[in-house]
N, C-alpha and C positions, 0 to 999 in steps of 0.2 A: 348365778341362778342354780336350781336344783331342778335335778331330771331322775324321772324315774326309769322302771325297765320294762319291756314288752316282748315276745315273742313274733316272732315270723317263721311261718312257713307255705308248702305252695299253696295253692287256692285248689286245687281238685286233690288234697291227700288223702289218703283212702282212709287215713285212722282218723282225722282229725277235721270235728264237724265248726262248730259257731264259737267252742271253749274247747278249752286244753286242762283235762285232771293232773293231777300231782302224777300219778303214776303214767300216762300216757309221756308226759316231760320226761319223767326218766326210763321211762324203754326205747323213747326216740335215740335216734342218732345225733348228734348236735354239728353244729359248724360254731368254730373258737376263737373269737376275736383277740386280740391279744398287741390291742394298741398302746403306744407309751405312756407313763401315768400311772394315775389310781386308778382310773375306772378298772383296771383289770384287775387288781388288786379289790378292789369296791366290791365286784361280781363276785369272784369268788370266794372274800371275806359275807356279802350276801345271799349265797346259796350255800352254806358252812350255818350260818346262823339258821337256814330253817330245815336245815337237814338235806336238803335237794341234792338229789346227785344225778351226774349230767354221763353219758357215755359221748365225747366227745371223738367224732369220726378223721376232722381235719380241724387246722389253725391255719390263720389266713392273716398278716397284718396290716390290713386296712377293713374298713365297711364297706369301700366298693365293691368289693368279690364276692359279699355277702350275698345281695340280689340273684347274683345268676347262679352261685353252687345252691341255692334254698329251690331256687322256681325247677331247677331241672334235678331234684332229688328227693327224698322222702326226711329229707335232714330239717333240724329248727335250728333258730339264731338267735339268742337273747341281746339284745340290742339298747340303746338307748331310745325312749319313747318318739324324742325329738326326732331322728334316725326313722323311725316306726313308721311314724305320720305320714312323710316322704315318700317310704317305702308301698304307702296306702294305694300312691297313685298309680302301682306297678300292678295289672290285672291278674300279672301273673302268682299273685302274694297274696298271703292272706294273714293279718295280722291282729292278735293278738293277746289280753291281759295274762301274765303271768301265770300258773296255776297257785302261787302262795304271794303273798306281799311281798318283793323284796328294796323296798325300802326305797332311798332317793340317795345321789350321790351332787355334789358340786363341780359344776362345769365351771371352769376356771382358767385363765389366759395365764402366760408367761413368757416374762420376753428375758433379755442381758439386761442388767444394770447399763451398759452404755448407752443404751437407746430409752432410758426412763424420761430424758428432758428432751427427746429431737423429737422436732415438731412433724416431720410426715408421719413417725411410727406414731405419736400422743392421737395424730388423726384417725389413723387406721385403728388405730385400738378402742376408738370414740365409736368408729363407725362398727367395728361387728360388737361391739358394746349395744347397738342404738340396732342391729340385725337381732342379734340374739334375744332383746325383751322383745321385738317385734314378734319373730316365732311364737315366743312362749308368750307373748298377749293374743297371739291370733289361734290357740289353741285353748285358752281359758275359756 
């Protein structure tokens, strides 16, 4: 599937009302994900193409940490939307559309070649296969 990007930060910020401008994103502070893969590679090949430039304060690598350095700081998180949604439910958060388009990236599994034909991983793979449209149908 493909996911796009959104924004989080806390829900009583003193800068930042219902949208986020282009220039409010970049005099923010940022929090910097910087998990394995493209997407890190994605974001900042994505914010290169529209020019955006981020003052990143911390790097963190995982999304979990993200919640709690956003809700008790004046910092944003650019996130994966799937991520975002989640994050919705956290009252402490307030989230987001981007201030510029940046585009969609592909969410994609990967395992070893030796486990391509064993039947509990072909299952497990089936099942966040059969999670993952599920999100992204319940958000369409």
């Amino acid at each position: 599937m493909d996911e796009g990007l959104a924004c989080a930060v806390r829900a009583d910020h003193p800068e930042i009302g219902d949208a986020m401008t282009r220039e409010q994103f970049e005099t923010l502070k940022h929090v910097n994900i910087m998990p394995p893969g493209r997407m890190r590679a994605g974001l900042f090949q994505a914010l290169a193409q529209q020019q955006l430039k981020r003052d990143v304060a911390i790097s963190v690598t995982n999304f979990f940490a993200v919640a709690e350095m956003v809700a008790v700081t004046d910092y944003c998180a650019t996130l994966p939307s799937l991520i975002c949604r989640r994050l919705m439910q956290d009252s402490r958060l307030k989230i987001l559309p981007s201030p510029v388009d940046l585009g969609s990236f592909p969410v994609e599994m990967a395992w070893h070649a030796r486990y391509r034909h064993d039947p509990a991983h072909r299952w497990l793979r089936a099942l966040i296969q059969d999670v993952a449209m599920q999100l992204k149908s319940d958000d369409d």
